[in-house]
MARLUM-434003 format. One record per residue (C-alpha): residue in one letter; z, y negated, x negated. Coordinates in Angstrom, 1 decimal, padded with zeros to 4 digits, m for minus. Layout:
<recs>
gutor_z_y_x
a_Z_Y_X $
...
</recs>
This chain:
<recs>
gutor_z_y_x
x_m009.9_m080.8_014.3 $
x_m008.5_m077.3_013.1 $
x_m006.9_m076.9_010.3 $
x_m007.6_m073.5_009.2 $
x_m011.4_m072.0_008.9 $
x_m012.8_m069.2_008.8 $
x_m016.1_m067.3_008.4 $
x_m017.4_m063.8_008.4 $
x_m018.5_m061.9_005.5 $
x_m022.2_m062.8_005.7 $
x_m021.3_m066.0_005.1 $
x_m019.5_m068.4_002.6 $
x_m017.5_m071.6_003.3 $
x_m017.8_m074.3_000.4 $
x_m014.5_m077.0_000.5 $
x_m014.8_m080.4_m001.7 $
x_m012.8_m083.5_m001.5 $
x_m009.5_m084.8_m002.6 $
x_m007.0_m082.5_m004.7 $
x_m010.3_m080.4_m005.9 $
x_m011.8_m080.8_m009.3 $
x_m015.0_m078.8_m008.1 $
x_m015.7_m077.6_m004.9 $
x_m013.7_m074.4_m004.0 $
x_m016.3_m071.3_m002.8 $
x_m015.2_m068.9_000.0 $
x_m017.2_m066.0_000.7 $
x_m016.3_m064.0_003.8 $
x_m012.4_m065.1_004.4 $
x_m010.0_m068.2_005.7 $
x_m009.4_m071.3_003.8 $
x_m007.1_m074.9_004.7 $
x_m009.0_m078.1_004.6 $
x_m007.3_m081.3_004.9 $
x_m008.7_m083.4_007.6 $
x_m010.4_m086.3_006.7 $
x_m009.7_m085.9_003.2 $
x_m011.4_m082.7_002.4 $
x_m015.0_m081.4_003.6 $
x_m015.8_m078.0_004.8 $
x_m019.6_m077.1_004.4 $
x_m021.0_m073.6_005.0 $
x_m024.2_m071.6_003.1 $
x_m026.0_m068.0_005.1 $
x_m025.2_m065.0_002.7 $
x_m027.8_m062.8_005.0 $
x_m031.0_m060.7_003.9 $
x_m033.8_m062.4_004.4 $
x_m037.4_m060.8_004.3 $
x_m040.4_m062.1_003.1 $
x_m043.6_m061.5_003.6 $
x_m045.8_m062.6_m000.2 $
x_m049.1_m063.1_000.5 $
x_m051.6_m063.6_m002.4 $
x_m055.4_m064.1_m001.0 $
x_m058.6_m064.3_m003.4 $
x_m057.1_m063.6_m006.7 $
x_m058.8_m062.8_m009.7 $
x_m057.8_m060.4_m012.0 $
x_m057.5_m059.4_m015.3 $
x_m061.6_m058.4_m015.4 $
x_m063.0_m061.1_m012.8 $
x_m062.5_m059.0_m009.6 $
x_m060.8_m061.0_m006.9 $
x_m058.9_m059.4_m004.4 $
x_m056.1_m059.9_m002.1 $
x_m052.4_m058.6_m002.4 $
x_m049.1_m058.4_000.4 $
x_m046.0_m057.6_m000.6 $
x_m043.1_m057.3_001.1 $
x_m039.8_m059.0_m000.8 $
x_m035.9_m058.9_000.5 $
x_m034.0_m061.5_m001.2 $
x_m030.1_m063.0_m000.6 $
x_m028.2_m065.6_m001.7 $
x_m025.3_m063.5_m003.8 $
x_m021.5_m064.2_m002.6 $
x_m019.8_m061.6_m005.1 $
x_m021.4_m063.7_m008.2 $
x_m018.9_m067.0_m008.3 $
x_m021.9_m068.5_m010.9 $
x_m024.7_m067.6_m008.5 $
x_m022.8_m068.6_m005.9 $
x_m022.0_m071.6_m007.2 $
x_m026.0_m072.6_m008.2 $
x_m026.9_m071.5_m004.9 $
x_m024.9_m074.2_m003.4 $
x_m026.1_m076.6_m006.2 $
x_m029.6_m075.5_m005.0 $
x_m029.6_m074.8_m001.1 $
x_m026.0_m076.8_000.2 $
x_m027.4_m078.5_003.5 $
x_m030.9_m076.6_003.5 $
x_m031.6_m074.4_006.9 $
x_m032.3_m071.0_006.2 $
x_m035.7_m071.4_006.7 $
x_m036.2_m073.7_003.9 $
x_m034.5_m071.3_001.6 $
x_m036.6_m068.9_003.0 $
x_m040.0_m070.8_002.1 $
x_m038.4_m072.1_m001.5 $
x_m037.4_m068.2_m002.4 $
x_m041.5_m067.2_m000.7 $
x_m043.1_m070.0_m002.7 $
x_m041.5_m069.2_m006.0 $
x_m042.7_m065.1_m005.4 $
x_m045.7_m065.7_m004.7 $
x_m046.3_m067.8_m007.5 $
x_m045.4_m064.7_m010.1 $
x_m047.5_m062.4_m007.5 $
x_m050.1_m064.2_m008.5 $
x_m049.1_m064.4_m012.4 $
x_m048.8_m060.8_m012.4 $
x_m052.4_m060.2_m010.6 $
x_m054.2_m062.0_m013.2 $
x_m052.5_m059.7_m016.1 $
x_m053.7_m056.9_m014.4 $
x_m057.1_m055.2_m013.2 $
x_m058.0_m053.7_m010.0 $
x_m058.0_m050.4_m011.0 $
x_m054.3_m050.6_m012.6 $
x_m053.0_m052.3_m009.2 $
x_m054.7_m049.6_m006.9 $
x_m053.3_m046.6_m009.1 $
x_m050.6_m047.9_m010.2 $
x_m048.7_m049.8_m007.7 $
x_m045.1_m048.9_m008.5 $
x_m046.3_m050.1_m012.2 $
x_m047.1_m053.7_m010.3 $
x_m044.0_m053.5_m008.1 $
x_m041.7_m053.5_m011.0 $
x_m043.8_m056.2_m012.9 $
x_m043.4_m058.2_m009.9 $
x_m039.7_m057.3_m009.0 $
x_m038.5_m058.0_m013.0 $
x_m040.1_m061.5_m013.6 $
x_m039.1_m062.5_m010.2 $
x_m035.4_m061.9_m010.5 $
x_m035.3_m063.3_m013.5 $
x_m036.7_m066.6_m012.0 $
x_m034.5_m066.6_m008.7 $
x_m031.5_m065.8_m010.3 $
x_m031.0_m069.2_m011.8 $
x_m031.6_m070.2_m008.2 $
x_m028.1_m068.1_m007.3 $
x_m031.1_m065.5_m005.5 $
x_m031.0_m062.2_m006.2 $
x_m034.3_m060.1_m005.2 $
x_m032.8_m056.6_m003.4 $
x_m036.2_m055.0_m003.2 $
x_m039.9_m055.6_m003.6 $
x_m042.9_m053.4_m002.1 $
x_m046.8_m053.8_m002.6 $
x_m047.4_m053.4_001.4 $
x_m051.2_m054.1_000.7 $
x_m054.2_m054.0_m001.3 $
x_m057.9_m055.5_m000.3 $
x_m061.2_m057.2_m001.3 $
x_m063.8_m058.9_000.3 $
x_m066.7_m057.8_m002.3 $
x_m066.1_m054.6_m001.3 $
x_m065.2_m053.5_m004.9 $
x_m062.2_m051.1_m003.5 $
x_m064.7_m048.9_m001.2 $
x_m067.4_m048.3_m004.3 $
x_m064.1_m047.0_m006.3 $
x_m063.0_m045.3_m002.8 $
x_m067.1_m043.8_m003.0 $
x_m067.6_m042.8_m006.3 $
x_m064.1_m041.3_m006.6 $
x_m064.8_m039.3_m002.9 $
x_m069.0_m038.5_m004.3 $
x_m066.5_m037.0_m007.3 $
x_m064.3_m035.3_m005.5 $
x_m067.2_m033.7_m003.0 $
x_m068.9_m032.5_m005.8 $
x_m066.4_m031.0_m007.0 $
x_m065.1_m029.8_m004.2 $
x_m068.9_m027.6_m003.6 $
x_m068.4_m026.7_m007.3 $
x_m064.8_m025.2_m006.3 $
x_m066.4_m023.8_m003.7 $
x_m069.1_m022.0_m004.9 $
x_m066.5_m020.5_m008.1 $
x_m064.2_m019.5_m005.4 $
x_m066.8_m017.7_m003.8 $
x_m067.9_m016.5_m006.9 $
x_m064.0_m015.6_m007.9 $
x_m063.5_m014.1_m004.3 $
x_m066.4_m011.5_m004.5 $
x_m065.2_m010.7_m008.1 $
x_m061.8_m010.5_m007.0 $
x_m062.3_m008.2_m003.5 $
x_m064.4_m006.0_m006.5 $
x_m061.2_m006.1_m008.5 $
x_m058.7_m005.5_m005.8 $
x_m061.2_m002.6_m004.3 $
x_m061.5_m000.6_m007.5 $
x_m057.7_m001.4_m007.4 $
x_m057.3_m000.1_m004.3 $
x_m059.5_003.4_m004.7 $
x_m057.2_003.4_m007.9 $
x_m053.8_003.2_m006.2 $
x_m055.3_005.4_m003.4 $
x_m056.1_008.2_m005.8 $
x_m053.3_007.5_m007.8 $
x_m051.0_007.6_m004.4 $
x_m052.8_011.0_m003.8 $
x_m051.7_012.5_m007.2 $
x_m048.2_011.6_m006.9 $
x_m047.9_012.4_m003.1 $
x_m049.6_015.8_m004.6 $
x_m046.8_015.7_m007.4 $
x_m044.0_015.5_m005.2 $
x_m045.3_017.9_m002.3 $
x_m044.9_020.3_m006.0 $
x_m041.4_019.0_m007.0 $
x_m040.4_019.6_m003.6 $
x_m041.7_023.2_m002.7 $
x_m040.2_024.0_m006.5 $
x_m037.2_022.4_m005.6 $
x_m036.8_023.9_m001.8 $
x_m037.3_027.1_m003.2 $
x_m034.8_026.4_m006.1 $
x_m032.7_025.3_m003.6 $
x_m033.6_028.5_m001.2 $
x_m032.2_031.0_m003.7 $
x_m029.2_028.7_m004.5 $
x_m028.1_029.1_m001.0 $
x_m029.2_033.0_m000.7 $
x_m026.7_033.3_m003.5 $
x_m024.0_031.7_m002.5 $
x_m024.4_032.8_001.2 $
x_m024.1_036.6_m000.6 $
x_m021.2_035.6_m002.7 $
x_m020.1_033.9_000.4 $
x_m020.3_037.3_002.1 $
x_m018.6_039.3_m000.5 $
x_m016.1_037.3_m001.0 $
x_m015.3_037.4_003.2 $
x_m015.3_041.2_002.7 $
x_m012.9_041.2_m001.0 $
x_m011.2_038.5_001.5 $
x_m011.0_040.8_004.1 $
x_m010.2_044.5_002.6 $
x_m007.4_042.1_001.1 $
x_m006.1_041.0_004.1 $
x_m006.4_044.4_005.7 $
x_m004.2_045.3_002.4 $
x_m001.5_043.1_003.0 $
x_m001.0_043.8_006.6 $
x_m000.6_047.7_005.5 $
x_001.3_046.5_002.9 $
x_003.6_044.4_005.5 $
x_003.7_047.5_007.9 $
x_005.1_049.5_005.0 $
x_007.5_047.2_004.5 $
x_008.3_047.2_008.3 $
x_008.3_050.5_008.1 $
x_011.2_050.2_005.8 $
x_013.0_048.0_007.0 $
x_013.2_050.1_010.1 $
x_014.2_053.1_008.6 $
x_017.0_050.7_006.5 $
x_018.2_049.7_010.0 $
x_018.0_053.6_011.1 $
x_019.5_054.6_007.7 $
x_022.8_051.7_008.4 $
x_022.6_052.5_012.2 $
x_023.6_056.4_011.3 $
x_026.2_055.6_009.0 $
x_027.5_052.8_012.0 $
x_027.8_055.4_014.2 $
x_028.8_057.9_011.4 $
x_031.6_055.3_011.1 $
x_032.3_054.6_014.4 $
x_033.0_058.5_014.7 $
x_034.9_058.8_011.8 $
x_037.1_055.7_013.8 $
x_037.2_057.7_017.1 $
x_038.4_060.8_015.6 $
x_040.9_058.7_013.7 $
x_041.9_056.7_016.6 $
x_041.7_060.0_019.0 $
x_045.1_061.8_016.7 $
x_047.3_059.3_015.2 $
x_046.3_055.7_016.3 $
x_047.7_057.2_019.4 $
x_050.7_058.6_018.0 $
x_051.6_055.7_016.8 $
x_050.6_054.0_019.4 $
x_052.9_055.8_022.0 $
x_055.7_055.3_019.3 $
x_055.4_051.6_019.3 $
x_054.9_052.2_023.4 $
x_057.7_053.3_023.2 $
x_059.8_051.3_021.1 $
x_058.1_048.2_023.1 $
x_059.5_049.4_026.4 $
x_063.0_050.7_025.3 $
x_063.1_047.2_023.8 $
x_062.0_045.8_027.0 $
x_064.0_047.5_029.2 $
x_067.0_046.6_026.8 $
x_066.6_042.5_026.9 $
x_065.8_043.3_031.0 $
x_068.7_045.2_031.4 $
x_071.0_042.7_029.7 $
x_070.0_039.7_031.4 $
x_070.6_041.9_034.8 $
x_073.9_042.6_033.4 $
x_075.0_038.9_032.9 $
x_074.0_037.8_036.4 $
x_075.7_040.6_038.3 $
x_078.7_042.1_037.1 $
x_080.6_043.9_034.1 $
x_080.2_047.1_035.4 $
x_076.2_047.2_036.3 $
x_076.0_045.8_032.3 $
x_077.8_049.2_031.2 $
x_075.4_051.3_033.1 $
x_072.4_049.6_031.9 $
x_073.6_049.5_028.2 $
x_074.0_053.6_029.2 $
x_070.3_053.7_029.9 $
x_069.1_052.1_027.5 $
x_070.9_054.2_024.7 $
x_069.8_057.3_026.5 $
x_066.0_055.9_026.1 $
x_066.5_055.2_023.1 $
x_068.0_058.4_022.2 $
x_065.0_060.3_023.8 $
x_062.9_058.2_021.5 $
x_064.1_059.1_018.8 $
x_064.1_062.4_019.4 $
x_060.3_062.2_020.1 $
x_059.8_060.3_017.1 $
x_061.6_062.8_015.3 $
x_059.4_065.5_016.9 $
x_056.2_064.1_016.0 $
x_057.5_063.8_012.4 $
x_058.8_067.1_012.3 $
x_055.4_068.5_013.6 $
x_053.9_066.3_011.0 $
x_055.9_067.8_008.1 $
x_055.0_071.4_009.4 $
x_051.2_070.5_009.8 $
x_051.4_069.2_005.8 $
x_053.4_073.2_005.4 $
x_050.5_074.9_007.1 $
x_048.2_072.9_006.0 $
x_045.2_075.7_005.8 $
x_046.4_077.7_008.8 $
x_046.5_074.7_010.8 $
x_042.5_074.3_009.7 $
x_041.7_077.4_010.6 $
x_043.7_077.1_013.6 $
x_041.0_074.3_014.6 $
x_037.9_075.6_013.6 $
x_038.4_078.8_015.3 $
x_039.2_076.3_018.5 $
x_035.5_074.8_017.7 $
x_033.4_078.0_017.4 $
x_033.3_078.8_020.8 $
x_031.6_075.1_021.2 $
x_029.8_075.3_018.2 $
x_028.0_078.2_019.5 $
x_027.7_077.1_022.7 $
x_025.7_073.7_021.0 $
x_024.1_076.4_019.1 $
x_022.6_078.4_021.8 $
x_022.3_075.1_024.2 $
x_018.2_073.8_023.0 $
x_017.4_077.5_023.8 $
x_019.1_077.2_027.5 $
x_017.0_073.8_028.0 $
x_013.3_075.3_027.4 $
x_011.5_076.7_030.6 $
x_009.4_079.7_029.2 $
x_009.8_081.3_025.8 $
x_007.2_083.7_024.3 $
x_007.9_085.6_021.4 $
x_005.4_087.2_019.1 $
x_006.6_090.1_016.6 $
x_005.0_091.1_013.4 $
x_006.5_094.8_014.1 $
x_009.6_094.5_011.8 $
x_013.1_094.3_013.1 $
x_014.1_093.6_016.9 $
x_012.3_091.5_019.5 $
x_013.2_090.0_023.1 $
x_016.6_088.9_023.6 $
x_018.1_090.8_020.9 $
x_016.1_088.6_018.4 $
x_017.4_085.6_020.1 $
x_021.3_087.1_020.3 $
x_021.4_088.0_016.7 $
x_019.9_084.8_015.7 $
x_022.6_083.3_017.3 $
x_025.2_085.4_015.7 $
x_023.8_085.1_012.2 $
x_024.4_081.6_012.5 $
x_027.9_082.1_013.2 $
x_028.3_084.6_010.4 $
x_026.7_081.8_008.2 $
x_029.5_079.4_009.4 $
x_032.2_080.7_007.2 $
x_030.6_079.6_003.7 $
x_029.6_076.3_005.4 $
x_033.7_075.7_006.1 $
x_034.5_076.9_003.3 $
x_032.0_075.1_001.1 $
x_033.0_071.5_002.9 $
x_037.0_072.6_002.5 $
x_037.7_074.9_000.4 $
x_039.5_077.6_002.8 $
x_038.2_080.9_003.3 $
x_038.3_081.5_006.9 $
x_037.6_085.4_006.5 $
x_040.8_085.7_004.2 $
x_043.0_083.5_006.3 $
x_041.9_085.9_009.1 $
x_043.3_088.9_007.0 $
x_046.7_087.2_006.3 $
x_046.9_085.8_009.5 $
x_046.6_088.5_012.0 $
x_049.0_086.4_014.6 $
x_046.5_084.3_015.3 $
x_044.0_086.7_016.1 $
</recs>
């Protein structure tokens, strides 16, 4: 025989025997029993339904009917007390005697509660009997360790026929006034399709006025609108043409300024080359003067260290002759040197004769530059007013005027009188 049992939780285990002072209650769980000595007895903690049937009753007024009810009812584990007067109660009993003890006992207050109450209160009011029922029952089974879950009037009947004649007059009632509803909501409907069609003509000519409103507020505003956009489309257009006589402003404006800039760059161009002339000339009389002198110099210096290093690799004699040379070239050098300073001194003596001495060396070219545009042109004609010469005696002393003019230009740029120095100069003439 084990030793341990065990049961599930719709179920409770009830122990008694030796070592217990009152019988120890297991609901759903294991317990030790001590073979022989203890006893191990077992009570159904499952729902059981039950079907209360009460036939032939008479009611409160002297109406006898018949009721079902539908009732679920369980012993209750989770209660120690109930549990404990269930077993005092049920201990040994089949489930099916339970069953018929619990049944008995409901129907029994069914009945009570029946007799309290009249037909009409049990047919309208069935929740009202359910709870009667459900209250004094519970109260009644709990000492029984019962509790009721649930109770439900399933069903309601009579053999007298007392139920239909309710069931008649209250559906001769609701007929009748079912034609009454249905003659006022005829009536209603024909005042309310009058109602909704004067309605309707109102909203349609009311719709009309305002569709007639806004076509207005449109047309005004489209041809507010119209004359906004003229306006600005002229505005747009005069401002394209201000934009445009501006813009053909600034790009005069810009070639001006091109214009200027050009003739800047002409403008430093001439004075460049006016420069650059001004170089020339002063490179064409005494950069080269100079330049031959340091030539010189260069070479004679040259020729020296060349001449010296020949000397050491040949002999003592071939250094004397080369030491000779280079004293004669330096000699000559020096001469020259002395030359061009002496020609320089005598150019700062005859400072005026040597200017004229140049310009009359330039007037042959001058007038040959003169004369040259006229040399260049294929067919001259020449139209006289009948005063003073014509044909090539017109050109000649054209020619010749500007050289008479070309003494005052000298002398106005420096100062010498070329006519006078002619006079105290006759040598040169």
């Amino acid at each position: 025989m084990p030793l341990f049992h065990t049961c599930g939780p719709n179920e409770a285990m009830v122990v008694s025997g030796c070592c217990l002072p009152k019988p120890l209650l297991v609901p759903g769980g294991r317990v030790f029993v001590w073979p022989g000595v203890q006893m191990i007895q077992r009570i159904s903690l499952n729902t059981m339904t039950l079907q209360i049937q009460s036939d032939h009753v008479y009611t409160q007024l002297g109406v006898a009917i018949s009721v079902t009810g539908i009732a679920q009812v369980k012993i209750q584990g989770q209660n120690e007390e109930m549990l404990q007067a269930a077993c005092q109660q049920f201990l040994g009993k089949t489930e099916n005697e339970i069953r018929k003890i619990a049944q008995e006992t409901l129907e029994g207050h069914q009945r009570a509660i029946m007799g309290n109450m009249t037909v009409e209160e049990i047919y309208k009011d069935r929740k009202k009997f359910s709870k009667a029922v459900f209250e004094v029952a519970s109260s009644d089974l709990v000492n029984m360790g019962i509790s009721v879950v649930s109770y439900t009037l399933k069903d309601i009947r009579d053999e007298e026929r007392y139920l239909k004649a309710l069931g008649m007059s209250r559906t001769a009632q609701v007929k009748k006034d079912a034609r009454i509803g249905e003659a006022e909501a005829r009536r209603d409907a024909t005042i309310r399709e009058a109602q909704a069609e004067e309605q309707r003509m109102a909203s349609r000519y009311a719709n009309d006025i305002e569709i007639a409103k806004a076509q207005r507020d449109f047309e005004l505003k489209k041809a507010a609108y119209d004359q906004e956009v003229q306006t600005k489309k002229a505005q747009s257009d005069l401002a394209y043409e201000l934009q445009a006589a501006k813009t053909k402003q600034k790009i005069k404006e810009e070639e001006t300024q091109i214009h200027v800039i050009e003739r800047s760059q002409q403008i430093q161009i001439q004075e460049q080359e006016i420069a650059r002339k001004e170089r020339e000339l002063d490179s064409g009389i005494r950069k080269p003067a100079e330049a031959e002198k340091y030539r010189l110099e260069r070479l004679a210096e040259a020729n020296k260290h060349r001449i010296v290093l020949e000397a050491r690799a040949e002999a003592e004699s071939i250094q004397m002759k080369g030491e000779a040379e280079a004293y004669a070239i330096e000699a000559k050098a020096k001469a020259e040197a002395e030359q061009m300073v002496k020609k320089a001194d005598a150019w700062k003596e005859y400072q005026d004769a040597a200017k004229v001495d140049m310009i009359l060396e330039i007037l042959p070219r001058l007038a040959a530059e003169v004369a040259a545009p006229m040399s260049q042109v294929k067919k001259l004609t020449m139209v006289s007013v009948g005063k003073g010469e014509v044909g090539v005696s017109k050109l000649t002393g054209e020619v010749l005027q500007v050289m008479q003019d070309l003494p005052r230009a000298v002398e106005n740029m420096t100062g010498v009188n070329i006519s006078s120095k002619h006079i105290s100069n006759p040598r040169r003439i």
